[in-house]
C-alpha positions in Angstrom: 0.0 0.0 0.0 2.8 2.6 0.7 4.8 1.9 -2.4 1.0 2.5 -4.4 0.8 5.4 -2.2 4.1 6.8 -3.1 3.5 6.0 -6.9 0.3 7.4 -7.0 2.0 10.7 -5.6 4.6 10.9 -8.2 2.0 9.9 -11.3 0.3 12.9 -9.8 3.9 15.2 -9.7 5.5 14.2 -13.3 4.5 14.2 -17.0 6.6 12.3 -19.1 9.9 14.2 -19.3 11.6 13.5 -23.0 15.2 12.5 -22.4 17.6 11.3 -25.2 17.7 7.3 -26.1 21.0 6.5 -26.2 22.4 3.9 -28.6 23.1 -0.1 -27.5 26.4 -1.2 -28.7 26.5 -5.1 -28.6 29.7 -5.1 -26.3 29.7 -8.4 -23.6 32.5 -9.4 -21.2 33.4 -13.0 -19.8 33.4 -13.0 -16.2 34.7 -16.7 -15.5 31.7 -18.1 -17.3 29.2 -15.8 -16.9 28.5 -13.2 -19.7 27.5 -9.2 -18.9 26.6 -7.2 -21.3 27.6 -3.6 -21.6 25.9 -2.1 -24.0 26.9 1.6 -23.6 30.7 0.9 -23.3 31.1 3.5 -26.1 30.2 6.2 -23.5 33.6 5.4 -21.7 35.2 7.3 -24.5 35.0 11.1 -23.7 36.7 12.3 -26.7 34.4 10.9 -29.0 32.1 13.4 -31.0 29.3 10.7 -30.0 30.0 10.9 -26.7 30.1 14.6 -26.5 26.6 14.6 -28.4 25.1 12.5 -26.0 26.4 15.0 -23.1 25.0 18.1 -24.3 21.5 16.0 -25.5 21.1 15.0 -21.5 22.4 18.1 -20.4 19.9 19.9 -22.5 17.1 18.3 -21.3 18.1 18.2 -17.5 18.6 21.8 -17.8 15.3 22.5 -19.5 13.7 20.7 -16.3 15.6 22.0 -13.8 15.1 25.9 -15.1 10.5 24.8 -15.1 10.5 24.5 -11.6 9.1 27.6 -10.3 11.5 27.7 -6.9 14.8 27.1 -8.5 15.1 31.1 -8.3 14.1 31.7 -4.6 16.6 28.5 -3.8 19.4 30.1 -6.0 18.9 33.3 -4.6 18.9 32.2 -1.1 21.9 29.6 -1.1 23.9 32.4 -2.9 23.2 34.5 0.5 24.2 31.9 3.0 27.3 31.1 1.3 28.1 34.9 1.3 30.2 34.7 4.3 33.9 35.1 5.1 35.9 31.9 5.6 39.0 31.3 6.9 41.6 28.8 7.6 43.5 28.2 10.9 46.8 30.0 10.2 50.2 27.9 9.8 53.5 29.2 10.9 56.9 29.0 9.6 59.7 31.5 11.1 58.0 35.1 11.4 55.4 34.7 9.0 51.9 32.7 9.5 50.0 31.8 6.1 46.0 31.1 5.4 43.5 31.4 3.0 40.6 33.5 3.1 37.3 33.9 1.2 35.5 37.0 1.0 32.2 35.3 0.2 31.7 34.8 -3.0 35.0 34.2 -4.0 35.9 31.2 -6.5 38.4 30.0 -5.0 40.3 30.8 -1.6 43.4 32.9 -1.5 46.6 33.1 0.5 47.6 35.8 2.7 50.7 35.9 4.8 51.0 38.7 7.8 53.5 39.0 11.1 50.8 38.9 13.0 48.3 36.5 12.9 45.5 39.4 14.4 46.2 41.1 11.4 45.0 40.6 8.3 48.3 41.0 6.1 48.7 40.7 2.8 47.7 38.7 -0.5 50.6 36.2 -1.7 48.9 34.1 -4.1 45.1 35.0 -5.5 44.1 31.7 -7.5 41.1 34.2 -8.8 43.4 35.5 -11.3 44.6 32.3 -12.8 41.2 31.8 -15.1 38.6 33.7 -15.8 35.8 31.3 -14.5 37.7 30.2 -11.3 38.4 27.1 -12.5 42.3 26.8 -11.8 42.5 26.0 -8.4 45.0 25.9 -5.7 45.5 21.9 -4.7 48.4 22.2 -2.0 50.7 24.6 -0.7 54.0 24.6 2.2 55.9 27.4 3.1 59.5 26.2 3.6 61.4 26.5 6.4 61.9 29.8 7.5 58.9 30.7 5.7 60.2 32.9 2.8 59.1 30.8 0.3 55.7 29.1 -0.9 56.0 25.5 -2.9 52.1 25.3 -4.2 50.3 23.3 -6.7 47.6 24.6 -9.2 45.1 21.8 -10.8 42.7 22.7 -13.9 39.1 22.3 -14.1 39.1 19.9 -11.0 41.7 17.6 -12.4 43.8 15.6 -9.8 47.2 16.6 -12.2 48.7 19.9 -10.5 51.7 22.0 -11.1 53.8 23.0 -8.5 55.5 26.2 -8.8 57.4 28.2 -6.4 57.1 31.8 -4.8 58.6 34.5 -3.1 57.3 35.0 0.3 58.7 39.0 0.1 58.3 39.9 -3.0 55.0 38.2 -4.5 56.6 36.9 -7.3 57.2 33.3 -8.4 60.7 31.2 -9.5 61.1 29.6 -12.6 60.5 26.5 -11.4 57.6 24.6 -12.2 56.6 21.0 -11.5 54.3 19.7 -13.9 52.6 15.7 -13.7 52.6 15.3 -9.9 49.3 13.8 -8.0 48.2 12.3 -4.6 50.8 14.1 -2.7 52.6 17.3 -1.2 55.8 18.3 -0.8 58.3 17.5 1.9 61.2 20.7 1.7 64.6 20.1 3.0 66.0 21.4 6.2 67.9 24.0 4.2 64.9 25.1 2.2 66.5 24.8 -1.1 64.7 22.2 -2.7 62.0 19.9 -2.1 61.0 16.4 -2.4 57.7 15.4 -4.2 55.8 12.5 -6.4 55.6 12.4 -9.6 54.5 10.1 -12.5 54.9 9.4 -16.4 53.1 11.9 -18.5 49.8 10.4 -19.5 49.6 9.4 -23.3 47.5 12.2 -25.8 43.9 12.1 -24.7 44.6 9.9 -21.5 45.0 12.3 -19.1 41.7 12.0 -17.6 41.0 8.7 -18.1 44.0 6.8 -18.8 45.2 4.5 -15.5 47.9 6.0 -13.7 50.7 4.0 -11.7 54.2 3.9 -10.3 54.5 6.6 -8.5 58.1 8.4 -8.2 59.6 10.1 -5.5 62.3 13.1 -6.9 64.1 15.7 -5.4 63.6 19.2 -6.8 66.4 21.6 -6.0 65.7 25.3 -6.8 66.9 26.4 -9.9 67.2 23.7 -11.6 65.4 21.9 -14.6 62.8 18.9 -14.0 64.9 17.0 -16.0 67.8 17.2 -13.5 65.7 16.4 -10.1 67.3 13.2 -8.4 65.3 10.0 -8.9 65.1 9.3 -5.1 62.9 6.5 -4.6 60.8 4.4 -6.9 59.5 0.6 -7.4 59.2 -1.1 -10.6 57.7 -4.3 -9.1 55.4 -2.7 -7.1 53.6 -0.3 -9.5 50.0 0.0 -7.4 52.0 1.7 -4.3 51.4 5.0 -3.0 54.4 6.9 -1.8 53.9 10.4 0.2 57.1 11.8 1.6 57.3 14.2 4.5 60.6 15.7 6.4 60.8 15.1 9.9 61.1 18.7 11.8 65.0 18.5 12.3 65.6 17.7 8.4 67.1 14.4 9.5 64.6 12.0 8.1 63.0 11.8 4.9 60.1 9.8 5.7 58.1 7.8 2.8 54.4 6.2 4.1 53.7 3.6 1.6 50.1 2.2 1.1 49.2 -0.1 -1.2 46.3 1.6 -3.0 43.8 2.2 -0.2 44.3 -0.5 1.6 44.2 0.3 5.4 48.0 -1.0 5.8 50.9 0.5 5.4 54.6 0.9 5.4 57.3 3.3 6.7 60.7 3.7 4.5 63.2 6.2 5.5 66.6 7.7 4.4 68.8 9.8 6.6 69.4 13.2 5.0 72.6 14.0 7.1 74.4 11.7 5.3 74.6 12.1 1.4 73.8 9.3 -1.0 72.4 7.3 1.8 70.0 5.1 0.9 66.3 4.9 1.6 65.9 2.2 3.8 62.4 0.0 5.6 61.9 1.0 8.8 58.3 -0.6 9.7 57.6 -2.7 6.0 55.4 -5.9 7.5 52.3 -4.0 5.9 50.5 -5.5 9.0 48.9 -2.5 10.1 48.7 1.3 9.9 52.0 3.2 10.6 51.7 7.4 10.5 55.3 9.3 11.6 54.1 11.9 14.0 57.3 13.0 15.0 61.2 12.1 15.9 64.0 12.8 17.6 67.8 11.6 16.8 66.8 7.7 15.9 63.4 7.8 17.7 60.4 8.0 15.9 56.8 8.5 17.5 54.1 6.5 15.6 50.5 6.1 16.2 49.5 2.8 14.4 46.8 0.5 14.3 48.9 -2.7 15.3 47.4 -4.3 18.0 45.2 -1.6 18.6 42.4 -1.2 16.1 41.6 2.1 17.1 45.3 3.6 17.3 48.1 3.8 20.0 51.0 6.0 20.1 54.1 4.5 20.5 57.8 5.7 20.1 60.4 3.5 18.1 64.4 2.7 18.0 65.5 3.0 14.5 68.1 0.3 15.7 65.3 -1.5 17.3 61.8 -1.6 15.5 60.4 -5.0 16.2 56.8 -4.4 18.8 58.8 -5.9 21.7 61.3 -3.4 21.9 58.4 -0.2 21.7 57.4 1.9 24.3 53.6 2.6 24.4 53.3 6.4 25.5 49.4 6.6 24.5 47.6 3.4 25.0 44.6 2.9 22.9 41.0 3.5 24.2 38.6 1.4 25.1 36.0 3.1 23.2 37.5 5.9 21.4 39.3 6.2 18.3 43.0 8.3 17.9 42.2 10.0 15.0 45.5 12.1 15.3 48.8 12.8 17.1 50.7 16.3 16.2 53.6 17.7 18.3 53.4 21.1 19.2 54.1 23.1 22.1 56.3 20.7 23.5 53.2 18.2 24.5 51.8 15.8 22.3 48.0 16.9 20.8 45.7 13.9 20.6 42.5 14.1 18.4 40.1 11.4 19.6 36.7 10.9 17.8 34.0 9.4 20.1 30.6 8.7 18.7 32.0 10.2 15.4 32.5 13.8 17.0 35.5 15.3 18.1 37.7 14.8 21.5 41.0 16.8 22.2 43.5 16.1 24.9 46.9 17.1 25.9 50.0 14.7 26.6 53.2 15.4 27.9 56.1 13.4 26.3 55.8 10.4 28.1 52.2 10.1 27.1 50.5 11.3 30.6 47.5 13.1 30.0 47.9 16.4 31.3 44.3 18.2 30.2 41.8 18.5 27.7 40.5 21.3 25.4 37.0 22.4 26.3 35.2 22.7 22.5 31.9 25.0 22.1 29.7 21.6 21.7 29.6 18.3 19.7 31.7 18.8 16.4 34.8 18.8 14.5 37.8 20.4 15.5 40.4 20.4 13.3 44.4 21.9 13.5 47.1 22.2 15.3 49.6 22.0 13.2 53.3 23.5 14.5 56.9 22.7 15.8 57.0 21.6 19.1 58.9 25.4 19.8 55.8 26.7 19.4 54.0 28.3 21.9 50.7 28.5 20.1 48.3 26.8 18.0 45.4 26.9 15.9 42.4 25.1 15.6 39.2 25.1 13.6 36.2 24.2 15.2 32.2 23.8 13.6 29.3 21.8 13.8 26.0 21.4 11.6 24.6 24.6 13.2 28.0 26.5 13.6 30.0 28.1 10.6 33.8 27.0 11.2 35.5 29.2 14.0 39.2 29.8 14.1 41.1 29.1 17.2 43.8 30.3 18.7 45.3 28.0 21.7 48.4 29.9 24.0 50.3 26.2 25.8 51.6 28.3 28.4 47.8 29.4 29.9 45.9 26.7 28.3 43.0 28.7 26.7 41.7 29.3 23.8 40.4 32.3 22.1 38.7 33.5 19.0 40.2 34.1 15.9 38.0 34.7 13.3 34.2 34.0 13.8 32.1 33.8 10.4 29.0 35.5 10.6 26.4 33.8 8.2 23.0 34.6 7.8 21.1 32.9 9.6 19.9 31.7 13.4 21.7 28.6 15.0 19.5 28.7 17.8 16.6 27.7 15.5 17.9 24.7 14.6 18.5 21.5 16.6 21.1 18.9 16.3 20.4 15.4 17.7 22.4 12.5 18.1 20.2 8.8 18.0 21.4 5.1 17.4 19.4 2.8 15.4 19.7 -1.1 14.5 21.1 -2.0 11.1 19.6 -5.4 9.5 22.1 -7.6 12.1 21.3 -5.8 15.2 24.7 -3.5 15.0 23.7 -0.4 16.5 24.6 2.6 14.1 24.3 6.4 15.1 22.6 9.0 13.1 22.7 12.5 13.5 19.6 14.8 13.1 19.3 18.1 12.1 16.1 19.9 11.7 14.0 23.2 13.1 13.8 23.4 16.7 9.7 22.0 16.9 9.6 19.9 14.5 6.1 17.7 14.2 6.9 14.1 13.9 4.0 13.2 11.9 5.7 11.3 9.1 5.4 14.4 6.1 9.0 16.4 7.1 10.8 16.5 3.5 14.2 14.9 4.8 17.6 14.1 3.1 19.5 11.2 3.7 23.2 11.2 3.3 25.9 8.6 3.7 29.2 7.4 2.6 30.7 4.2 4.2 34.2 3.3 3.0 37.6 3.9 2.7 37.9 4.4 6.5 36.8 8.0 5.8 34.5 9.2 9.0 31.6 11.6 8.9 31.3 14.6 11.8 29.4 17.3 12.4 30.4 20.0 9.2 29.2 23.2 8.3 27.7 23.6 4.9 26.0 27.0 4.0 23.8 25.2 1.4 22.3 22.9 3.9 21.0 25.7 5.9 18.9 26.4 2.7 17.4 22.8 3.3 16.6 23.1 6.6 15.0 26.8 6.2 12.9 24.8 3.3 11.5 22.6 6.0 14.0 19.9 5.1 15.0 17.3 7.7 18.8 16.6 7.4 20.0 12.6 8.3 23.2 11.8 8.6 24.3 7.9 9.8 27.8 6.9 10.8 27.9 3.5 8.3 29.8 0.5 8.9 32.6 0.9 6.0 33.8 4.2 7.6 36.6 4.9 10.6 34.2 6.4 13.4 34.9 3.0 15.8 38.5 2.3 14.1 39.7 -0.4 11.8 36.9 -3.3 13.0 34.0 -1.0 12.0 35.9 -0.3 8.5 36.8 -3.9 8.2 32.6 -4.9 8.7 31.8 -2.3 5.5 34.3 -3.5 3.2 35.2 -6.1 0.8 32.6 -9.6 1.3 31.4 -7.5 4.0 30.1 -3.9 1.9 26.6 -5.5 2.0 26.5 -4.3 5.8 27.2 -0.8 4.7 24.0 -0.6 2.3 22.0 -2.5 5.2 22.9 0.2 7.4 21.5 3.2 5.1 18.3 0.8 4.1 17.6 0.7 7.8 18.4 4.6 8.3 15.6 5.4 6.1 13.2 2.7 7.6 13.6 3.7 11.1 13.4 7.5 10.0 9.8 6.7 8.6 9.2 3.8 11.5 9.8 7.1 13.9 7.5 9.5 12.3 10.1 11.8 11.1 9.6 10.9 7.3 7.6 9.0 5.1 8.5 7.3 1.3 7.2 9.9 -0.9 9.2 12.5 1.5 12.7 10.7 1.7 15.3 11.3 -0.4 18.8 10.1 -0.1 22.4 11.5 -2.0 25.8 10.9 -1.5 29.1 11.3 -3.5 31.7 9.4 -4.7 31.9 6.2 -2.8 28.6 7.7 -1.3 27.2 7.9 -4.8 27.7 3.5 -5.0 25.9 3.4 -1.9 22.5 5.8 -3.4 23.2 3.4 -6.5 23.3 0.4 -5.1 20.0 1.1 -2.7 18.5 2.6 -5.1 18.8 -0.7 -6.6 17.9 -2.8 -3.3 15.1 -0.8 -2.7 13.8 1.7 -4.8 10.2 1.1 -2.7 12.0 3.2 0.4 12.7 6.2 -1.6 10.7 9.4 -2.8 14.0 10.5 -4.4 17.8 10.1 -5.4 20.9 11.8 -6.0 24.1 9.9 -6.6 27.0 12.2 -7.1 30.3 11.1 -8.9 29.1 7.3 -8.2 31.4 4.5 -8.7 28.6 2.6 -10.1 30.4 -0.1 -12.5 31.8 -1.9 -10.4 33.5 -4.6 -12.4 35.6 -2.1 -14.5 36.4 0.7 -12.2 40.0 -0.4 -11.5 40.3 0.1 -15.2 40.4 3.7 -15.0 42.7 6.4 -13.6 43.3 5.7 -10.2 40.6 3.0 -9.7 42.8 -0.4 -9.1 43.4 1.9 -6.1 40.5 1.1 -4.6 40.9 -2.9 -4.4 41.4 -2.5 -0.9 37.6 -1.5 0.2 35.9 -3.2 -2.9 38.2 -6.1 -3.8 38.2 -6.7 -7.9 36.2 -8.7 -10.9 39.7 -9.9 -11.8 39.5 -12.8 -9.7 36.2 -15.2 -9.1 35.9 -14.3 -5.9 36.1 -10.8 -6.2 33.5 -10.7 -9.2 30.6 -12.6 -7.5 30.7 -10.2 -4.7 30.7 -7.1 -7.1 28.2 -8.3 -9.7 26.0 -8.3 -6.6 25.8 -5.0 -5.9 27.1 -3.1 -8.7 24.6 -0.1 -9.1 25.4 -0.3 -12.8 24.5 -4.3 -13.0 21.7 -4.5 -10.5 19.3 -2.1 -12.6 15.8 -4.1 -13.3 14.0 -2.8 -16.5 10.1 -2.2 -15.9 10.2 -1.4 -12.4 9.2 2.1 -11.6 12.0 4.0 -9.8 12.1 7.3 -8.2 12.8 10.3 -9.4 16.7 10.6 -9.6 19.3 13.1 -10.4 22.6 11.9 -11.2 25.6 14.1 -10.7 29.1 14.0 -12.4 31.5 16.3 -14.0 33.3 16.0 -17.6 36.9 16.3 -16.2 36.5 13.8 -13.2 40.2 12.0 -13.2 38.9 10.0 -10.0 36.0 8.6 -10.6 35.6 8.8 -14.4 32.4 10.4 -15.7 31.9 6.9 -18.1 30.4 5.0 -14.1 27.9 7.8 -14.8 27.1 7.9 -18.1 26.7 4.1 -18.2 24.7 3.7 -15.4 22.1 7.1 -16.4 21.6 5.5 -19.8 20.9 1.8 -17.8 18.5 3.8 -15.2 16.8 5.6 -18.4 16.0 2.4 -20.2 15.0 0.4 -17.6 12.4 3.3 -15.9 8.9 1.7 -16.0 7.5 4.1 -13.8 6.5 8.4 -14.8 9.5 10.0 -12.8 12.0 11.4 -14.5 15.2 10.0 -14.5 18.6 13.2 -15.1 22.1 13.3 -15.4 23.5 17.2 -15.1 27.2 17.0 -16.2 29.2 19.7 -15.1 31.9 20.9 -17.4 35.2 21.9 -16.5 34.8 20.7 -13.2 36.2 17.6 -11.3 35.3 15.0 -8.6 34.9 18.4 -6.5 37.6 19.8 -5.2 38.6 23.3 -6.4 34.9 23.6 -7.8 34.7 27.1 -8.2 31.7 28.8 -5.5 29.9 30.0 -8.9 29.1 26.2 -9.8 29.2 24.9 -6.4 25.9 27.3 -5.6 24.5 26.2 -9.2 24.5 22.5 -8.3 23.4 22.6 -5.0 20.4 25.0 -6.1 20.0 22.4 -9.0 19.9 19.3 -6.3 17.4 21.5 -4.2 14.8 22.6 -6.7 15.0 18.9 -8.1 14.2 17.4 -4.5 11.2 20.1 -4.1 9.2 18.9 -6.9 10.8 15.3 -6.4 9.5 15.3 -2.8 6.0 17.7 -3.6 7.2 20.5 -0.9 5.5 23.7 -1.3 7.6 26.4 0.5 
């Protein structure tokens, strides 16, 4: 009766909304005996003048919707408001001079001031504003040398992972003739002199590969100042080992060059190190089992402070002998919790700053050197903070603290009195203290008990018709807090509900409750949002015809995927930059990266767990499916606009049902960082006007 209910409702919502048919090629893959067709394989070529054709044709028509629905104005109008706001980051230090971005408002894209004084506002260095005309170059990483009179920073293009790194001139504003071009998926490490600077690189792609072509074998070169690419030292690479990550960093007294090595993004890892005192020496294994998680925090002479997951699934500190680094000979300065999770260590102040996440918001707590707990910083509420980064000479930090109803807030911490004060406070239009942030635990399918936050007006009648949007991610480790978002404010003034659950697949227990979300086990994670969404409506909050869900990236496989499972629970979708083919995604780019959470078609193991779930495989023509919006950009290097485009044309066949089925492709944009704020408000405006007449709201 409620899946008639909620059909009868969108029959009453939608005429027929005339989208493109897309050609069927006759393309089908083996899978160890079973045959898959995939008809639209020719859509994985986005240089073709077919493809391009068939982009514009959806795009046409999605826009034509989008620009009939009579609120898209008031939304546009209003998000652009909210998002009007200054933003700032928590400043970072190096000799006299402290460096952060800053955003005006409306800004495109952040840029970097320095000053003396970190009161003060300073000066501009570095205004990525000027690069393009429609904001599209973006800064992807910056790190002022030591000293701090010199910026290395990297610039990516329409949202590409690629960036060049060039180098400026802290005192004069103007850059070096060096530039750095085919580097990705790292930052750079400067030497203890400041002359040069270690950094990854890789092969140039072939013509027309760039953004789609796979890229491997990372290599780690040192770039001294001055000098021509062509001449930077090879200092670390491996042949045999082409699906390693390598990310060097410098220890604070230039002694070590430290390389973290993961093996795509699987949660172990390995420490390699090479002692910069002495020249030519080699780099060497320090910690190369790959049994666990290994992140340097810190050393001093041949002792190196570690916080690792090895025996300790959710993180210990421990400090380790060069000479010695077998477990039995560490010392254990911060044991691990029995509940909480280390999400970080940092040095600064002379004290060790430990970042805890309990119940997936944030914890901070001070350490002396042999791992005592000497206090605890007193945040505003339940949120995120974020920061303290420094040398351990430092007698200050900053830190960045917000929640769902509170903008991000710039800290500054003094180590010698032990409080905090205000840095910069963003004032955004509109009244936290109408809103109301609650924290509730539901059970998933197996009983596991999974928290949800809740944000809504303060009031709110639980009588099942609140318009609510239900957002998850669960994978890769990767844990969801409290966050500010100007554009969700919009929502909740619309009468939205906003849901958020802590999946199974994520880090907000530590490694077991990443370990139950991935690989055989990733069913668990789309469990866990199915029973979000029933519990939401169980509870009165929502109902079908009133729930929508979205996500992005991996978050964009899960809406896939239950949109799949159970296209009865939802009045509405919105996958972002999905990885929805899941038996050719390591196939691209990056992908074989991601092996770790989703394991691979490649063996027979790995393909009957994907082929299950596999938003692009799972799709079952003549059933009626929800309205759905599906989001992706043309120069998305991550997850390659083709999982998209295959899947929209799949979704658009199949629909038995009158809702309309969308893609909106954004051009010259990536998987979404260094969107420019110009299409950042168009495509949440988009999402919000397509889930008012999605979800019937009348505001």
């Amino acid at each position: 009766m409620r899946r008639l209910l909620a059909l009868l409702v969108v029959s009453s919502l939608f005429a027929a909304v005339p989208v493109p048919e897309t050609r069927k090629g006759t393309q089908v893959d083996d899978y160890f005996g079973t045959k898959v067709p995939d008809p639209y394989r020719w859509l994985e070529d986005d240089n073709s003048a077919e493809t391009k054709a068939w982009v514009a044709a959806q795009n046409k028509a999605t826009f034509a919707y989008l620009a009939g629905i009579p609120q898209r104005k008031a939304i546009e109008a209003r998000v652009t408001a909210l998002w009007n706001y200054e933003k700032f980051s928590a400043p970072r230090k190096e000799g006299k001079n402290y460096f952060y971005t800053r955003n005006t408002g409306l800004q495109n894209q952040d840029v970097v001031y320095v000053t003396t004084d970190p009161a003060l506002e300073g000066r501009v260095l570095l205004d990525p504003n000027t690069l393009s005309r429609e904001g599209t170059m973006a800064l992807s990483g910056m790190k002022p040398s030591p000293g701090g009179n010199l910026l290395a920073y990297a610039v990516s293009s329409a949202g590409s992972d690629w960036q060049v790194w060039h180098v400026r001139d802290v005192a004069t504003g103007k850059d070096l003739p060096d530039q750095i071009p085919w580097s990705k998926f790292g930052g750079v490490a400067w030497n203890h002199r400041g002359d040069g600077f270690f950094y990854v690189s890789y092969d140039a792609p072939r013509q027309g590969e760039a953004l789609k072509g796979l890229t491997k074998s990372p290599k780690v070169r040192f770039h001294a100042l001055g000098s021509p690419q062509a001449k930077d030292e090879l200092v670390y690479d491996r042949p045999d080992q082409p699906e390693w990550y390598l990310d060097p960093s410098v220890t604070e007294d230039g002694r070590w060059l430290v390389l973290t090595v993961e093996k795509g993004d699987a949660p172990e890892t390995a420490i390699y190190i090479r002692d910069l005192l002495k020249p030519g020496s080699a780099v060497v294994p320090l910690l190369d089992g790959f049994d666990a998680k290994y992140t340097v925090v810190e050393s001093v002479g041949d002792t190196f402070y570690v916080r690792t997951t090895q025996k300790a699934p959710r993180n210990r500190l421990v400090a380790i002998q060069r000479e010695h680094p077998a477990p039995k000979a560490w010392l254990e300065l911060i044991p691990q919790d029995p509940k909480d999770v280390l999400e970080g260590v940092s040095r600064v102040g002379g004290e060790f700053v430990a970042t805890w996440m309990r119940d997936a918001h944030t914890l901070v707590t001070f350490h002396d050197l042999s791992g005592r707990r000497t206090g605890e910083l007193a945040l505003p509420g339940v949120g995120t903070a974020e920061g303290f980064h420094g040398r351990r000479t430092d007698t200050e930090g900053f830190y960045t603290y917000a929640s769902f109803n509170a903008p991000p807030t710039v800290y500054r911490y003094d180590f010698a009195t032990g409080r905090s004060a205000v840095l910069h406070a963003p004032k955004v239009d509109f009244d936290p203290g109408a809103y109301q942030v609650e924290q509730v635990f539901y059970p998933s399918k197996d009983g596991t008990r999974i928290p949800m936050f809740l944000v809504h007006r303060k009031g709110m009648v639980l009588d099942g018709s609140n318009p609510t949007l239900l957002y998850g991610y669960g994978g890769f480790d990767i844990s969801l807090t409290p966050w500010f978002s100007p554009s969700r404010i919009a929502w909740l003034e619309l009468g939205g509900l906003y849901a958020l659950p802590n999946l199974r697949g994520g880090g907000e227990y530590g490694e077991a409750w990443h370990d139950a979300g991935r690989l055989a086990n990733k069913q668990n994670v789309f469990d866990d949002f199915i029973a979000a969404g029933e519990w939401l409506i169980a509870n009165k909050y929502t109902s079908t015809p009133r729930l929508a869900i979205n996500g992005g990236s991996n978050g964009g496989l899960l809406v896939g995927a239950c949109l799949d499972q159970r296209p009865d629970l939802w009045g509405a979708a919105v996958p972002e930059v999905g990885v929805m083919d899941m038996l050719r995604f390591h196939t691209f780019t990056v992908g074989w990266g991601w092996k770790g959470d989703y394991g691979s078609s490649e063996t027979k193991e790995g393909f009957a767990t994907l082929v299950k779930y596999s938003p692009l495989h799972n799709i079952k023509p003549g059933l009626a499916y929800p309205p759905t919006l599906i989001i992706t950009s043309d120069h998305d290097d991550r997850v390659v606009p083709a999982h998209s485009h295959k899947y929209t044309a799949t979704l658009q066949a199949a629909q038995g049902g009158p809702a309309p089925i969308l893609t909106r492709i954004e051009a010259n944009a990536g998987h979404g960082a260094g969107m420019p704020t110009s299409k950042l408000i168009a495509e949440r405006t988009d999402i919000f006007a397509f889930l008012v007449k999605a979800l019937g709201m009348k505001p």
